[in-house]
C-alpha atoms as one frame of an Amber mdcrd trajectory, in Angstrom:
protein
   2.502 -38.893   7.734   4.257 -35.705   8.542   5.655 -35.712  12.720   6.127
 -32.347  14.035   7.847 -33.211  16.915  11.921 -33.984  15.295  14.590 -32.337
  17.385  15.669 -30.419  13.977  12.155 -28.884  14.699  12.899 -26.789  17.988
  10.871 -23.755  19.138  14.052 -22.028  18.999  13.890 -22.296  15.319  10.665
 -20.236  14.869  11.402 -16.906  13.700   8.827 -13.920  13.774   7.791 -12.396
  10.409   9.028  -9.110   9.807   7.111  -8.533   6.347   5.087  -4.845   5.775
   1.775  -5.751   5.396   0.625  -2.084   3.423  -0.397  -3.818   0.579  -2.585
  -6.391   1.921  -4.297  -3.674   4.225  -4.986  -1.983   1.328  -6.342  -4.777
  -0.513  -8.712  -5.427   2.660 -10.019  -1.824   2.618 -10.473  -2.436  -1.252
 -12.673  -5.687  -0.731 -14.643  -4.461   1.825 -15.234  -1.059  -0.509 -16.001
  -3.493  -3.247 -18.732  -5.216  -0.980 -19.797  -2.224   0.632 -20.941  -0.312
  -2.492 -21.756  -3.190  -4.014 -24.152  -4.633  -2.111 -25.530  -1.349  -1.858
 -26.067  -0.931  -5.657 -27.892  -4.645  -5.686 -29.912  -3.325  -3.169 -31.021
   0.079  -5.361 -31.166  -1.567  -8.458 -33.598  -4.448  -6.387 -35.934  -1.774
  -5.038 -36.681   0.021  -8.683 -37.216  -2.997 -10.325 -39.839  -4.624  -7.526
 -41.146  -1.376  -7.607 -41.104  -0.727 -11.447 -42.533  -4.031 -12.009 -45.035
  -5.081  -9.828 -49.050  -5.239 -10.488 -50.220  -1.371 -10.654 -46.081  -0.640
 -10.201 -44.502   2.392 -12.411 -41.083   2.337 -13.730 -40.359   5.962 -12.868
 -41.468   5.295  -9.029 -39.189   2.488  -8.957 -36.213   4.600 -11.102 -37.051
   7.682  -8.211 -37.108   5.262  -4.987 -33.790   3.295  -6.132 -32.103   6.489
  -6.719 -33.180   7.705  -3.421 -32.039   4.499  -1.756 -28.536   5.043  -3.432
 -28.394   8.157  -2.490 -29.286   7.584   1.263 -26.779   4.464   1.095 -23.915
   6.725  -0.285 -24.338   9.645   2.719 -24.458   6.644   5.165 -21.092   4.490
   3.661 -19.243   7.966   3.459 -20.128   8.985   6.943 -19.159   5.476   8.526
 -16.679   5.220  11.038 -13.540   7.114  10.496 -11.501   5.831  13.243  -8.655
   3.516  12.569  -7.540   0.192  14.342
């Protein structure tokens, strides 16, 4: 079993990490795109087909309300917050 507390083990050793992180902020912002407009098209694509396919349902009414819930969703993820941390 590993014991962290050798004398070749200091606190003096530690060193900070210099490394640019650009990259995997970037990546971040991509995932949470990914998610974003994902989950979003799941939740379109959901809507028309409950409402395309349920009793007395009509494919067009679900085609019109999913696009309409897209298209609300879009306006709403493009507006979001624009500040930066």
């Amino acid at each position: 079993m590993a014991d962290p507390h050798h004398d070749a083990h200091g606190a003096d050793d530690y060193q900070r990490g210099s490394m640019a992180i650009g990259e995997q902020a970037a990546t971040w912002k991509l995932v949470q795109a990914m998610f974003s407009w994902g989950s979003l098209g799941i939740a379109a694509l959901l809507l028309a087909l409950v409402m395309a396919f349920r009793p007395g349902g009509n494919i067009l009414v679900g085609l019109v309300l999913g696009v309409i819930l897209f298209a609300v969703g879009a306006f709403w993820l493009k507006s979001g917050s624009k500040s930066a941390h």
